[in-house]
N, C-alpha and C positions, 0 to 999 in steps of 0.2 A: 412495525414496519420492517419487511425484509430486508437486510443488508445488500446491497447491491455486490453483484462478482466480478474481478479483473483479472480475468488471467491473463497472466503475462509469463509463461512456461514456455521457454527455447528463446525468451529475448535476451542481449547482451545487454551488460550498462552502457550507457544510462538508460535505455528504454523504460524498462518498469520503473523507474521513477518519474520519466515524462511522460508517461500515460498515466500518474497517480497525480501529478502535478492538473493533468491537462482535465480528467475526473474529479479533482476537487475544486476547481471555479465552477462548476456547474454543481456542486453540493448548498443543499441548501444547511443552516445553521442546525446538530442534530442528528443528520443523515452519518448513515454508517456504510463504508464501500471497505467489500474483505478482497484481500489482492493476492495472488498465491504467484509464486514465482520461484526459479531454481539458480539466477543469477547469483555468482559468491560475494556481493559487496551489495545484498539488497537488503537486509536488514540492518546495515548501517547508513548505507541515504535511507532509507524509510524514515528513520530515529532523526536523523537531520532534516529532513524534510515538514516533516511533523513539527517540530521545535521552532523552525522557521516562521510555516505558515499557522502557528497556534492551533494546532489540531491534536487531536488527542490520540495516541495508539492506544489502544484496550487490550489488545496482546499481540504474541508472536509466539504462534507454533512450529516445530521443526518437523517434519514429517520425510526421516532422508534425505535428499539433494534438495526436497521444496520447502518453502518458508510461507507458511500462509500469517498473514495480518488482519486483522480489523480496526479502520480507522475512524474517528467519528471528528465529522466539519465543528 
C-alpha cells in the first residue's frame, strides 16, 4: 500500500500537526500517511503526537528547512 502524502509546506504551528491529528482518525489500523513540512517545532509535536495517539513514527528526514515523516496508525 502507498503511503498517503500531507503537505503541509508554508503552514505555521500548529497547522501541520492539526491536519496530521485530523488524517489520522480517518487512518485505518496499518496505514502509513508521509507529511512533509518546513514549520520549526514540527518535529517535536510530531514525536508528541505520535506518543499520544499510540502511533508509530517510522522516521524523520531532514531535507533543508523541510522535515518529511512517515507515520503508521
Amino acid at each position: 500500500m502507498e503511503p498517503r502524502t500531507l503537505d503541509c509546506r508554508g503552514m505555521k504551528c500548529p497547522r501541520p500537526t492539526l491536519q496530521l491529528m485530523s488524517v489520522s482518525r480517518e487512518m485505518k489500523p496499518g496505514e502509513i500517511v508521509e507529511v512533509i513540512a518546513d514549520c520549526p517545532t514540527f518535529e517535536t509535536d510530531t514525536r508528541k503526537l505520535c506518543e499520544d495517539l499510540k502511533m508509530a513514527l517510522l522516521f524523520v528526514k531532514v531535507e533543508g528547512p523541510v522535515k518529511r515523516v512517515q507515520i503508521r496508525r
